[in-house]
Phi, psi and omega in degrees: 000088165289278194273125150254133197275121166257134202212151183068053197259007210236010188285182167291290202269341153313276185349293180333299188279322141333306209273341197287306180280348187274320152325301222271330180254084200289348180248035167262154164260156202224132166213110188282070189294107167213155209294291192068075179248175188337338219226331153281142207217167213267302200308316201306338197248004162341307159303353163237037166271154193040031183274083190328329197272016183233108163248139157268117180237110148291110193171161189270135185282342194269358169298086179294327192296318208254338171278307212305271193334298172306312160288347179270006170268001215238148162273319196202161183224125159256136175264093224253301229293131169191166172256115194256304178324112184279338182288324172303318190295318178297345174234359174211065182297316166325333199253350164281315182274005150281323174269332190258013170237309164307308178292003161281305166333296186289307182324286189287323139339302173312307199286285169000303166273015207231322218334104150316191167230348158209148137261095200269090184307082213255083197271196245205130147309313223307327184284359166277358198037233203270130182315316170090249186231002173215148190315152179283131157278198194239035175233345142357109168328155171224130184222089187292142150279015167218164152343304200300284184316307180293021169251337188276309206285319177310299184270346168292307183292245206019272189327277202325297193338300190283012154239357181269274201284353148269325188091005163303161165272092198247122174231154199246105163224139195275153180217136192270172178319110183280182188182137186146154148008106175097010180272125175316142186289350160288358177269172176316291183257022187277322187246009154295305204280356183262318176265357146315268187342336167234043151051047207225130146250172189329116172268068184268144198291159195032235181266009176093003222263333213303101160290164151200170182283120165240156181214147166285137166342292171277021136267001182287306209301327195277324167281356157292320184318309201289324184302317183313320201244029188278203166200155201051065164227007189305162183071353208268114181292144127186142189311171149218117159207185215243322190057037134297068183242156183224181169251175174310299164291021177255290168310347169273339187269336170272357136316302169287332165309291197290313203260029163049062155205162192305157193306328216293333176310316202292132175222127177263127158262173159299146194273158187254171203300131189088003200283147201252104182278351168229103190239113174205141203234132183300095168263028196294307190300305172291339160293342187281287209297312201242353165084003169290144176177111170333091192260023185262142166306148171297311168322292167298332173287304179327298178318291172346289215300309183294346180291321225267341174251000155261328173296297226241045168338273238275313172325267174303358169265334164297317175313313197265356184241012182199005145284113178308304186313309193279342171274316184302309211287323177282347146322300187296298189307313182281002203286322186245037184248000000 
């Protein structure tokens, strides 16, 4: 396994998971497709100009003419590429089942003529909805509560289908709320910690009480590693998480903590439609099975992360003071909150 197709790679949890394997493998090709929409951004991968083992493909996964070629060059494909935001989903759902359902489609369908040797599917806790009282398995009913999640549960079957009924290699893996470097500023804490930092406040929804499993990023990425190169698991789901959950309002106060300001920032909003009040994941199988376990701390995995948006001004304030798109959508959204 040499060339890997990589789609969304220009993304948050793409972006990472590139840099991640193009460190540990130096004689892998990385061929990076992404949409480069509102949420994709060119600059992150900046630090791989002139790298020879990285090409960049602008271009749509749901484009069957621009995938097919590109999978037929490829040993494996991780599939990253999705419209991820649940508040965006909620007012422009149409545009999640196009990319993260159609476009899976057009994906499996390439490999399917292509076959490939894995196909790494990279789906969502999101799609178990709400956790209840014990982390969801991967045998778990899967019942999503937003556009966004039911567009993720859509293309997560999708896949298992083209390994039930083709025989693609297909692995599935669900991943809880990630943290780290390069997250667009409309998630939580990418856009807690920027508006602390300019004294702006917090907008946390209900009581703040909502959990969820956070894991750093670039333990998401050593457990994608592991899933690719695992070998008899096809057709086969697995959680990935840290098994480290907080609530919201917990992650907000160790923010206003770490960049040292007051409580008075936290603003309760209306709470959004559909809000999940628990999101958390069993991850006993992938550790028995594939022998993985998230080793960064949650404390260090924070710290990292909010330093990397005090190290990295000038990245998010062009997002948030001259990208047209991320000011109208927060407007809009926050205009009655």
């Amino acid at each position: 396994m040499k060339t890997i197709l990589v789609t969304g790679g220009a993304g948050f949890i793409g972006t990472n998971f590139v840099y991640y394997m193009l460190k540990k493998y130096q004689d892998y090709r990385i061929i990076n497709l992404d949409k480069l929409t509102y949420a994709g951004n060119r600059g992150n991968l900046a630090a791989l100009d002139g790298d020879p083992r990285h090409e960049f493909v602008h271009g749509d996964v749901a484009d069957k003419d621009l995938v097919l070629p590109l999978m037929g060059r490829a040993d494996a494909v991780v599939h990253f590429a999705a419209e991820t935001h649940v508040d965006r989903s909620i007012m422009f759902a149409g545009d999640f089942v196009k990319t993260d359902v159609f476009g899976t489609y057009v994906l499996l369908e390439a490999a399917l003529q292509c076959g490939v040797e894995r196909f790494v599917h990279i789906s969502t806790d999101e799609v178990y909805g709400d956790a209840g009282d014990e982390p969801s398995c991967e045998t778990d009913p899967l019942m999503p509560r937003s556009p966004y999640a039911a567009s993720k549960a859509g293309a997560d079957r999708l896949a298992f289908s083209y390994w039930a009924t083709h025989n693609v290699p297909v692995i599935i893996t669900r991943c809880s709320n990630n943290l780290g470097p390069f997250q667009y500023p409309e998630k939580l804490i990418p856009l807690f910690v920027t508006n602390a930092i300019d004294d702006i406040p917090l907008p946390v929804y209900g009581d703040g009480k909502n959990t969820r499993d956070w894991i750093f990023v670039d333990d998401h990425a050593s457990a994608v590693d592991c899933v690719l190169h695992s070998k008899g698991h096809d057709g086969e789901a697995f959680n990935v998480g840290a098994n480290t959950e907080y609530s919201i309002l917990e992650i907000t106060r160790f923010i206003l903590d770490y960049l040292k300001k007051p409580d008075s920032l936290i603003k309760f909003v209306k709470d959004r439609a559909g809000h999940v009040k628990r999101h958390a994941v069993n991850t006993e199988k992938t550790e028995r099975v594939l022998g993985w376990k998230a080793p960064t701390k949650f404390e260090d995995a924070m710290a990292k992360t909010v330093q990397w948006y005090v190290d990295n001004e000038p990245w998010w304030r062009k997002i948030k003071e001259k990208q047209e798109d991320y000011r109208k959508f927060m407007q809009e959204y926050y205009k009655d909150r």
